[in-house]
N, C-alpha and C positions, 0 to 999 in steps of 0.2 A: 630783019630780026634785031630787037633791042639788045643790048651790050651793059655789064656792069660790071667795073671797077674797081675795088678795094686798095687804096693805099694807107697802110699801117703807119705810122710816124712817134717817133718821141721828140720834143722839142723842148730844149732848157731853157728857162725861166732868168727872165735878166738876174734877178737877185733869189734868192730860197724865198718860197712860198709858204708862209708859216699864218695858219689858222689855231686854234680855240685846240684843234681835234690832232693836226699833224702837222709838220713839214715836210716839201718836197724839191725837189729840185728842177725837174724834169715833166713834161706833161705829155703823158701816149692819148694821141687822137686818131681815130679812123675817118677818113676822107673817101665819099662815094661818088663816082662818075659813072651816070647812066645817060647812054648817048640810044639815043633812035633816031630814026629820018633824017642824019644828020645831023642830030642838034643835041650838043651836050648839058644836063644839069647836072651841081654839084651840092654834096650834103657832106653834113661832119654828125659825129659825135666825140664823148670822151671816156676815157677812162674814168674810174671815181670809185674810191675803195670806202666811204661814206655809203656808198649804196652798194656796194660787192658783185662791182659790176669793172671785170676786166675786159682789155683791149682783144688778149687770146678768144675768148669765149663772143665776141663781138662780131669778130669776124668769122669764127665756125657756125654761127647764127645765119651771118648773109650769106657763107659759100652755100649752107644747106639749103637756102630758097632761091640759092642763084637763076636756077634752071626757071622756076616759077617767075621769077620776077622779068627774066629776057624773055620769055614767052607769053605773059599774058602784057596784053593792052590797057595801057593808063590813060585814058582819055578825057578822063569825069574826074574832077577835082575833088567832088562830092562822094568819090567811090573807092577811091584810089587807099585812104588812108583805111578804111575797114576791109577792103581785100590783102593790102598788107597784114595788116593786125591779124586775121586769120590766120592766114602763111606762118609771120612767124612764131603764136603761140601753138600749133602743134609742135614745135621745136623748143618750148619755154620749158621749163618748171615752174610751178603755179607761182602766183605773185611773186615773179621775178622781175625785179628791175632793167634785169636786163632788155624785156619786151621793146619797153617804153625807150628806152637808151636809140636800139638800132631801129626803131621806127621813126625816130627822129630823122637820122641820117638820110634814109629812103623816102621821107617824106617831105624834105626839106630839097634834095635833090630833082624829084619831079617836080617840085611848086616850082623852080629853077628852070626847070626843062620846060612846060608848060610856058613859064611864060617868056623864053627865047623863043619857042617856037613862034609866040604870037608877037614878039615884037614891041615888044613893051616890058617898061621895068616893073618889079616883081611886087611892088608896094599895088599897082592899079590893079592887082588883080582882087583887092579886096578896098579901095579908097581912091576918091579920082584926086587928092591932092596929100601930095608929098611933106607937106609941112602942116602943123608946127611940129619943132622935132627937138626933144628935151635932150639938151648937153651930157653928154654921161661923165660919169665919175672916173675917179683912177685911183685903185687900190693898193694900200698901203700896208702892205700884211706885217704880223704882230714882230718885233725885237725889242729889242732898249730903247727906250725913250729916245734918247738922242742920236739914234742910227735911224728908224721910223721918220725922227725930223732932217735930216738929211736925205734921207730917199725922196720925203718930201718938196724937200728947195730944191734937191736936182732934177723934179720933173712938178714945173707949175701949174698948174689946173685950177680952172672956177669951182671944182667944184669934188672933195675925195670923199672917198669912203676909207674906215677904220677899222682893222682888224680887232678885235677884244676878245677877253675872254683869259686876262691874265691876274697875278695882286699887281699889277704895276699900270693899271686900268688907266684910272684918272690921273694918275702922274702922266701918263701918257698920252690923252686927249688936253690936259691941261698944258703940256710942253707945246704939241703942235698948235693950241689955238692961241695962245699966245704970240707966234711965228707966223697967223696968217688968218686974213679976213673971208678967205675963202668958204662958201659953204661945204658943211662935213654933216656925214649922213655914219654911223654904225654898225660894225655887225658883229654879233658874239655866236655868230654860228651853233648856237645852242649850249653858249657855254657858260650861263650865270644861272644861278638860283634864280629862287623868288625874292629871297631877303637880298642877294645881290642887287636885282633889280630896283627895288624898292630904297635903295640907300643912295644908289645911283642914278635915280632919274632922276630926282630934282638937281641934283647936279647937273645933268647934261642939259639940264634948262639952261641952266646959269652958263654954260657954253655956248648955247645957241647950235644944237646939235638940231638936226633936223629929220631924223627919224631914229629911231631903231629897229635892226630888222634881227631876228627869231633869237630873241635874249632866252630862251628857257628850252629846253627839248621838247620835240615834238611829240610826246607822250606827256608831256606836263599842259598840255594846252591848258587844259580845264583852271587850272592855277592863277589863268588870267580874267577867269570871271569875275568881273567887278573893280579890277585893277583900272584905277582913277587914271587915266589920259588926258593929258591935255591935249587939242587938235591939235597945238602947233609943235608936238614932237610925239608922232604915231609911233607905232607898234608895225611891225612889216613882217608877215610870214614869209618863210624862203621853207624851210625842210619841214615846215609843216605844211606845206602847200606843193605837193608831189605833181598830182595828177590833177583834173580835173572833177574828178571827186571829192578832190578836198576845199574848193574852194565855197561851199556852202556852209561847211565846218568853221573855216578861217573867218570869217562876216562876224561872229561869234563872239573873238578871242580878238583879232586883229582890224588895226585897218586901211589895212592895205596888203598886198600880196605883189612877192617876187615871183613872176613866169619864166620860167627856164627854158626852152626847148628840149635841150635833151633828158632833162627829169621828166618831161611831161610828154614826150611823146610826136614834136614836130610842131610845123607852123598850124595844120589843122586841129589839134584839140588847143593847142594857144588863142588861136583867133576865136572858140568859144568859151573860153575861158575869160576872155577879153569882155565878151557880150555879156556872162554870167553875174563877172565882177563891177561892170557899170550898173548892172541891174540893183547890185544889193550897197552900189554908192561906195564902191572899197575903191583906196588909191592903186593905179598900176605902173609896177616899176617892168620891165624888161631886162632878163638880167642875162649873166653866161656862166660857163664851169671851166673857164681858160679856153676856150676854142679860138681855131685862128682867124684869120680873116675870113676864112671859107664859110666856118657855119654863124658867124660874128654878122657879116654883110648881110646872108638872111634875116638874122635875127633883128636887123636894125632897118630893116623894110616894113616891120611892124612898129615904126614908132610916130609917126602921124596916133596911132591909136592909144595910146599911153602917155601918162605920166611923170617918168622919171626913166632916166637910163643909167645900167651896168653891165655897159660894152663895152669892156678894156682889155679884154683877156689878148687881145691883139698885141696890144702895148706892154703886156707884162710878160710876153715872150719874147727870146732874146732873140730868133730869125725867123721872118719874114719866109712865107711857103707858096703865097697865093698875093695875088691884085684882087682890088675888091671895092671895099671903101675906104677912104681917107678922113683923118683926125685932124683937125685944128683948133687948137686949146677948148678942148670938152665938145666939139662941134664934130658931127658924122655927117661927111660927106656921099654920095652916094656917086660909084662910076657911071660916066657916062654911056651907059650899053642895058640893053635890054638883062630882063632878068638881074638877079642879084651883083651880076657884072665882075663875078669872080671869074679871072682865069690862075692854073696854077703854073709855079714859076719851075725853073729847073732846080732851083736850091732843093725842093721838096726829094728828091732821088737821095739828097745826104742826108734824110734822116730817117728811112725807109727802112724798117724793120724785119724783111719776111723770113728770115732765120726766127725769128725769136715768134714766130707765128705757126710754119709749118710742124 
């Protein structure tokens, strides 16, 4: 009989994590271990009050289908992720976020399991070669100009991404590019106008920014009809690009689109989100929501198939839970073990929450 897991965690953030929308300090993730035949996979999701979707309500989601999930047979890779989906939307409320959240975890843990079982790392289950594999970024979330450029020099990278989203916009990409020839990519998390936008892009030309990703809320899509692009500084959906329904919408307005895992729902509606977005010629970045190595290492087994990477959530947390993959300046290393090659460490026990669960 199969066995399943739940470890709850909150993990603090080397510095305050300041976006467009909030500041945090702290990041609560759920960590799933499903072992059968002996053989463990492991899946994360997160918290994210953007999508009103807490850590408590996450895991009364899994305990409720727990019994279902150790008893039925995950054998078909092809089946696995819409027998879950079933399960746990009789437990949902209608277009809840939450669905897509902890089908992430569960469906990230069996692609994990699956492919320990067989003995191979977890990229060949969908690609027979591991490379090319795009450098990810390292994010620089929003303060004073001159704090932003110090986070910056104290961790050097080819290649950051920019929080925005404040008036202190361009003083602040203009302080750090000044400091470094590094390529810099944006994100205003949906926190500029139109006329923002529009006063601001040909400046971030003049930077040499190299994309932006979801400058307007994702209810203003339409806003961007006709909005003059240059190719060499796109447009990037992230929270307009939830689920895998939205990426027929985003081809539209955008071009290019951030895939998340845990907004979307796992490595399986990712990988045809993947197929959907080459079809209609959109750039593909891989991104994250702070997860740790755990659901990080998954996610960066899909990168032969993409784009651009933003897989740092690992880095922008202050300890270490899980072995997994390994960083060397912008470069993701993959461990040498079948599957995702996560194991979790003992640190994880100290930051284990089930008081604040039960």
């Amino acid at each position: 009989m199969a066995k399943l897991e739940l470890f709850p965690v909150v993990v603090p953030f080397e510095y305050d994590f300041r976006i467009s929308r909030h500041s945090k300090r702290e990041q609560p993730l759920l960590i799933v271990a499903y072992t059968n035949d002996g053989v463990t996979g492991y899946g994360e999701t997160a918290e994210n009050a953007y999508y009103q979707v807490q850590l408590r309500d996450l895991v009364a989601l899994l305990q409720g289908v727990q019994e279902f999930i150790e008893q039925t047979s995950f054998t078909d890779p092809d089946m696995w992720w819409t027998q879950l989906k079933h399960a746990l939307h009789e437990k949902c409320k209608p277009h809840s976020h939450l669905l897509h959240f902890a089908l992430c975890a569960m469906d990230m843990a069996l692609w994990d399991w699956y492919a320990r079982k067989h003995q191979k790392p977890l990229y060949r289950c969908w690609c027979d070669k591991s490379e090319p594999r795009p450098d990810t970024d390292y994010t620089i979330g929003i303060d004073k100009p001159e704090v932003m450029l110090q986070k910056m020099q104290a961790h050097p990278w080819p290649v950051y991404k920019i929080k925005v989203g404040t008036k202190e916009d361009i003083q602040i990409l203009t302080t750090i590019r000044k400091h470094t020839d590094a390529r810099i990519r944006i994100d205003a998390n949906a926190g500029w106008s139109l006329d923002q936008l529009r006063t601001y892009y040909p400046l971030c030309k003049q930077l040499q920014i190299e994309c932006i990703e979801q400058p307007l809320p994702a209810a203003e899509n339409a806003l961007l009809d006709g909005f003059p692009v240059d190719p060499a500084l796109p447009l990037m959906a992230d929270e307009s690009c939830v689920t895998e329904e939205d990426v027929i919408t985003c081809a539209s307005y955008f071009q290019g689109i951030n895939i998340k895992l845990t907004k979307c729902g796992g490595i399986t509606p990712a990988l045809r989100m993947i197929r959907q977005a080459r079809a209609l010629q959109l750039q593909i970045m891989i991104g994250s929501m702070n997860e740790s190595i755990v659901g990080t290492s998954a996610a960066a087994h899909l990168l032969p198939l993409v784009d651009e990477a933003d897989l740092d959530g690992p880095l922008l947390l202050k300890a270490p839970i899980a072995n997994g993959i390994s960083y060397e300046n912008g470069k993701i290393q993959y461990a040498d073990a079948p599957g995702s090659g996560v194991e979790l460490l003992p640190a994880i026990y100290e930051y284990l929450i089930p008081d604040k669960i039960s």
